[in-house]
C-alpha positions as CSV (number, residue, x, y, z in Angstrom):
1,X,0.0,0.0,0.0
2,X,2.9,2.4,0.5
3,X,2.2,6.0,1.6
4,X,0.1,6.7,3.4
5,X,-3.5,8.8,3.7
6,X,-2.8,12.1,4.5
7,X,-4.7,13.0,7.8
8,X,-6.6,16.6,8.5
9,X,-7.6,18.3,12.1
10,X,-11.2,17.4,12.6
11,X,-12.7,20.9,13.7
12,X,-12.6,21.2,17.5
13,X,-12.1,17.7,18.2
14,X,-8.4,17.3,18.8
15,X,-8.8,14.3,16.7
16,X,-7.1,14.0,13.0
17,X,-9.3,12.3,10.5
18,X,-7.9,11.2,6.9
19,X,-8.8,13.7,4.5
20,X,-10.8,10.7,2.4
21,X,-13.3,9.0,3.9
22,X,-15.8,6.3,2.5
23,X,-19.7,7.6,1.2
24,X,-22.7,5.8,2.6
25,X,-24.3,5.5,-0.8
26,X,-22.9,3.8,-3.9
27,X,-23.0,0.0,-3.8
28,X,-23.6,0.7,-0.1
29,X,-27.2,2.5,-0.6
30,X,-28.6,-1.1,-1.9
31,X,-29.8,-4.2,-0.2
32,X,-29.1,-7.9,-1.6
33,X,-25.5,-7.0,-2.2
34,X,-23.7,-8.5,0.4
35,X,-20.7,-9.7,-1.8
36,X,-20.2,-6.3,-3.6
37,X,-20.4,-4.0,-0.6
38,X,-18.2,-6.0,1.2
39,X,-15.5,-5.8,-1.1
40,X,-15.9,-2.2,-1.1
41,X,-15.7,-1.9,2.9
42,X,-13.3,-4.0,2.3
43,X,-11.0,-2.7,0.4
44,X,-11.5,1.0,2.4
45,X,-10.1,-0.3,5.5
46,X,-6.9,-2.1,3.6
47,X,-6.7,1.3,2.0
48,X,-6.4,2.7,5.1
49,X,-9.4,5.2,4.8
50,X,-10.4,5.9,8.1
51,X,-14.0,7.2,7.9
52,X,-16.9,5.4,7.3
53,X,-20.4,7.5,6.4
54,X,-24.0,5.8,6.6
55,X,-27.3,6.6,7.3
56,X,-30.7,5.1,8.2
57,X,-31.9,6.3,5.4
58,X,-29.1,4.8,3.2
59,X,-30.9,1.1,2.5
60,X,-28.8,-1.2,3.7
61,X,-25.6,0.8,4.3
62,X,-26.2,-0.2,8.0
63,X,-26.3,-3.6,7.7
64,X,-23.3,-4.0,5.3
65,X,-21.1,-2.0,7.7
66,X,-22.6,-4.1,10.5
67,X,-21.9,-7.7,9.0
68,X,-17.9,-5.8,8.6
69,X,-17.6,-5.5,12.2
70,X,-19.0,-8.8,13.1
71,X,-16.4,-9.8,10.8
72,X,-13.3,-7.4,11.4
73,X,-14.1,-6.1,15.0
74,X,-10.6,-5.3,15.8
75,X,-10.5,-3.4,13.5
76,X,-13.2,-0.7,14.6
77,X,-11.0,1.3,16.8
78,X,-8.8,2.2,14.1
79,X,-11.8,3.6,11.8
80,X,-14.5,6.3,12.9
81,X,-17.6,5.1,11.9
82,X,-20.9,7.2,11.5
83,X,-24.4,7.3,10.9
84,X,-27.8,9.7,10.9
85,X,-30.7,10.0,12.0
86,X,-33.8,12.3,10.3
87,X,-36.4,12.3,13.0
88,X,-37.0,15.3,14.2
89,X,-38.2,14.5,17.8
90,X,-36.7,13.1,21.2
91,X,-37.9,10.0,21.2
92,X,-38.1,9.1,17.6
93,X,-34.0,10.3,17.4
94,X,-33.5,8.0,20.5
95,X,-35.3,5.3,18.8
96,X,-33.0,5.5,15.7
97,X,-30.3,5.1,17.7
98,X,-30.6,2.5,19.5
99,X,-31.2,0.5,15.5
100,X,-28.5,2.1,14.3
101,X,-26.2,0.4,17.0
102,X,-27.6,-2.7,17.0
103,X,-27.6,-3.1,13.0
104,X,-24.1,-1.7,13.1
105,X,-23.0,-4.5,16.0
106,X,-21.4,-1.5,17.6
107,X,-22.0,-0.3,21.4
108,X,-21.3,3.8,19.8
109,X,-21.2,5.7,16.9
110,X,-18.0,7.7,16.5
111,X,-20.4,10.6,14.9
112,X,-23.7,10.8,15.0
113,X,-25.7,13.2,13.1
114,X,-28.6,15.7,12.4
115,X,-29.9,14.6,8.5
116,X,-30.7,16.6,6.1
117,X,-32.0,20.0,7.5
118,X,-34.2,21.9,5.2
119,X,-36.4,24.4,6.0
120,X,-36.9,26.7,9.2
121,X,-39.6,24.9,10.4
122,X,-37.2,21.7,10.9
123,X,-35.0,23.7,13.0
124,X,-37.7,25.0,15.2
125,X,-38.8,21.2,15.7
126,X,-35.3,19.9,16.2
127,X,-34.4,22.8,18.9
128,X,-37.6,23.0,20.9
129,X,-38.0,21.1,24.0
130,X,-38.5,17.3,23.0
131,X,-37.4,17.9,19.8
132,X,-34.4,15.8,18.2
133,X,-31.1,18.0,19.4
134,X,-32.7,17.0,23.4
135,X,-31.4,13.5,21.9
136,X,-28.2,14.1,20.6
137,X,-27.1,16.4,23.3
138,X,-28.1,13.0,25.4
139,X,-27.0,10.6,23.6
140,X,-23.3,12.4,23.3
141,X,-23.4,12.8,27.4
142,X,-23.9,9.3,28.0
143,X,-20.9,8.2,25.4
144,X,-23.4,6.4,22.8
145,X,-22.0,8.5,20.5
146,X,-18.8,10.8,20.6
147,X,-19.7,13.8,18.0
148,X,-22.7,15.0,17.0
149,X,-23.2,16.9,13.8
150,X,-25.8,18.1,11.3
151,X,-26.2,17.5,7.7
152,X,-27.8,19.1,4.4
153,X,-27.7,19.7,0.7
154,X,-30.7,22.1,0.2
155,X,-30.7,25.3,1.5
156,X,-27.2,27.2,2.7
157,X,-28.8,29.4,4.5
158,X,-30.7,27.2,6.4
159,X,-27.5,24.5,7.3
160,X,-25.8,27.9,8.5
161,X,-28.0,28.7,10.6
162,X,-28.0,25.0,12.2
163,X,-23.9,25.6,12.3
164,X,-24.2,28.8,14.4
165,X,-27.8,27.7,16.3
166,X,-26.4,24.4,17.8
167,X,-23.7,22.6,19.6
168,X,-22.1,20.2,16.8
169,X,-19.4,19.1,16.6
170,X,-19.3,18.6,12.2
171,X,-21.5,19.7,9.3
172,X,-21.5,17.6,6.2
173,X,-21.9,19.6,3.2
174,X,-21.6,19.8,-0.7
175,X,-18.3,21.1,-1.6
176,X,-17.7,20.8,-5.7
177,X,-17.2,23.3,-8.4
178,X,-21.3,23.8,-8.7
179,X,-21.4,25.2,-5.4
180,X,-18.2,27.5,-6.0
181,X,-20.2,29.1,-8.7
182,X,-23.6,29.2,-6.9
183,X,-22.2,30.4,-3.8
184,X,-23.7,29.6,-0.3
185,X,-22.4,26.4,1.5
186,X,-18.8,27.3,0.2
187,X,-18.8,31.2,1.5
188,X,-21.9,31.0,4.2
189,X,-21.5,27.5,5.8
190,X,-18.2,26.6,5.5
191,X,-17.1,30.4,7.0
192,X,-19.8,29.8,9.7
193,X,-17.9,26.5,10.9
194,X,-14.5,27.5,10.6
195,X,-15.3,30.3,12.9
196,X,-17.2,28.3,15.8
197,X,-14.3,24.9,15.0
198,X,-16.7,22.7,13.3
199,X,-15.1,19.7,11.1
200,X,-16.4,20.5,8.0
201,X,-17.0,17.1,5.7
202,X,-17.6,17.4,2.0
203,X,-20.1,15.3,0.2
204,X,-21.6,15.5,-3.4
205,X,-18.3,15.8,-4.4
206,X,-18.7,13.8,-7.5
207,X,-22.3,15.1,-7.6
208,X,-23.5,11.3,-7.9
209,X,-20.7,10.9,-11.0
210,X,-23.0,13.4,-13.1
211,X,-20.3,15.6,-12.9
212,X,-17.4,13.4,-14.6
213,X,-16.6,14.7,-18.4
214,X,-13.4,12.9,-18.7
215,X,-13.0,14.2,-22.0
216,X,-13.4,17.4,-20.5
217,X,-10.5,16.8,-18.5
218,X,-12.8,16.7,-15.2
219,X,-12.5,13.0,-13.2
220,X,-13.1,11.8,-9.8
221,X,-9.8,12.8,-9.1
222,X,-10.0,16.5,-10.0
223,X,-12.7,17.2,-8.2
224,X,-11.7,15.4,-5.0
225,X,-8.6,17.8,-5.6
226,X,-11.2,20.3,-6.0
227,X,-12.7,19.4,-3.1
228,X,-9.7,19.2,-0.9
229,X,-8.5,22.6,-1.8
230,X,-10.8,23.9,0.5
231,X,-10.6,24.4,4.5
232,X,-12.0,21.4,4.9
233,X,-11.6,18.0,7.1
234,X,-12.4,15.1,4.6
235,X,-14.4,14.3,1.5
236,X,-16.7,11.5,1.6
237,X,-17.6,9.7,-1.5
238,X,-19.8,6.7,-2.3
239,X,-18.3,3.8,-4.0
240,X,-19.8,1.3,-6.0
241,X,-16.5,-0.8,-6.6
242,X,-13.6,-1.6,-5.0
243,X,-11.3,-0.1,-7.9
244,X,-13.4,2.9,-7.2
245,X,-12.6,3.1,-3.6
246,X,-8.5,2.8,-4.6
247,X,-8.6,6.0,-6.6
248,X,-10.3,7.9,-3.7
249,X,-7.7,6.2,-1.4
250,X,-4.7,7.1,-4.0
251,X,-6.1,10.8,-3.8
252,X,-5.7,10.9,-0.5
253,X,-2.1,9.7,-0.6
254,X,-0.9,11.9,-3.6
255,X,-2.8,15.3,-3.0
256,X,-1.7,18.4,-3.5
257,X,-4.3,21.6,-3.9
258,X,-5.0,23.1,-6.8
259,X,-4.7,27.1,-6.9
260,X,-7.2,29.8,-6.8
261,X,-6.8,30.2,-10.8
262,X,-7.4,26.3,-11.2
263,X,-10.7,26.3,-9.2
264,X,-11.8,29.3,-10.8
265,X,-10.9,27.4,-14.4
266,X,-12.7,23.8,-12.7
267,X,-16.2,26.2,-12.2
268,X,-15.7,27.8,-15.1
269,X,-16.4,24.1,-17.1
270,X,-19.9,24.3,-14.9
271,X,-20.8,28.2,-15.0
272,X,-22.9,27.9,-17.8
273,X,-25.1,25.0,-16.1
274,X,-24.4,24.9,-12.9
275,X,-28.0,25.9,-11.5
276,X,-29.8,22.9,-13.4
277,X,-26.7,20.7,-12.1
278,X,-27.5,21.8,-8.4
279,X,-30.2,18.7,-8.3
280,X,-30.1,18.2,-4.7
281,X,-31.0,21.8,-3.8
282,X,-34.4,20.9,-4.6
């Protein structure tokens, strides 16, 4: 394997995470494919990629991850595994949980976050008394979980305000060249975490592979470099394969950040449709 992943400081944690961690969807976000997802866990952990994204929400990413550590338990100190949780009360958060561990074979939940915040409304639910931060503010106490965090993809303004409204620990994201020409998570939310020490995790870096135009010039490994040249802790990517997961793993071993006239020259590729390529805004 040879060099290797380069590690970043994780916000305000005191921990350093490697700056390439492995996406809950791809092969992952299936069910039935217990071979193929396997391989790709797999072949993350050889890789030495240290961060493992999933969701309740991601099909069977729990399950695949869980049937890994049954398999590989000592192994699980050495990788900080995650997962989310969309309810937006107390109890329903609690209840998500206390699934999450027990399809994951895990007694805690390295992070643990907030997913997918939309609208005001959803942070007036998740903030009031009862509602879903009550849990994670619990659930971080009593060690089920180390971090807590928030995620979204639709709204800027809205994650921002969950970055300066609550006590995480990590937001999650999109970073890619569509965001640096629509502006909002890259100069609202990603200022708003580095100022309080939030991680800051990139996702939709590959924006689901719609963005790849090889003959374009623009692969999965520019735009993880793209990506990476920002103030941020890690980019997560889904993987469907495991040769897939080896070039996010050989990014991470042989990155180097691309200057402010290369970025600009990356969004200039996507200027001229980058608001109908902004899909998960909604």
């Amino acid at each position: 394997m040879g060099e290797s992943i380069a590690k970043r400081e994780f916000g305000g944690t005191g921990l350093q995470i490697t700056c390439v961690g492995l996406g809950g969807e791809g092969v992952l976000r299936t069910y039935g494919k217990d071979g193929a997802a396997g391989d790709v866990i797999a072949t993350a952990a050889r890789e030495g990629i240290g961060y493992f994204d999933s969701a309740r929400a991601y099909a069977g990413s729990q399950a695949y991850f869980g049937q890994f550590w049954q398999e590989n338990g000592k192994l699980r100190q050495t990788v900080f595994q995650t997962s989310k949780s969309a309810s937006r009360d107390k109890k329903g958060a609690l209840s998500d949980l206390e699934d999450s561990l027990k399809t994951m074979g895990t007694d805690y939940l390295d992070l643990w976050q907030i997913h997918d915040v939309r609208t005001e409304a959803e942070l007036q639910a998740i903030e009031t008394p009862g509602g879903a931060l009550e849990a994670f503010l619990e659930a971080k106490e009593k060690g089920k979980v180390r971090f807590i965090g928030v995620t979204g993809h639709q709204d800027p303004a809205i994650l921002t305000e969950a970055v300066r409204r609550w006590p995480v620990d990590t937001v999650l994201m999109p970073v890619n060249p569509v965001e640096g020409v629509m502006g909002g998570f890259l100069d609202g939310t990603l200022a708003a975490a580095l100022d309080k020490g939030v991680a800051v995790i990139a996702m939709k870096v590959l924006g689901a592979s719609h963005y790849l135009a090889p003959e374009r010039g623009v692969t999965a490994e520019l735009l993880l470099k793209y990506a990476l040249s920002f103030d941020i802790s890690l980019a997560i990517v889904g993987c469907s394969t495991p040769g897939e997961v080896m070039t996010l793993a050989r990014v991470g071993r042989t990155f180097s950040p691309l200057s402010a006239q290369e970025r600009q020259e990356v969004e200039g590729i996507f200027r001229p449709i980058a608001k109908k390529l902004a899909y998960y805004r909604g």
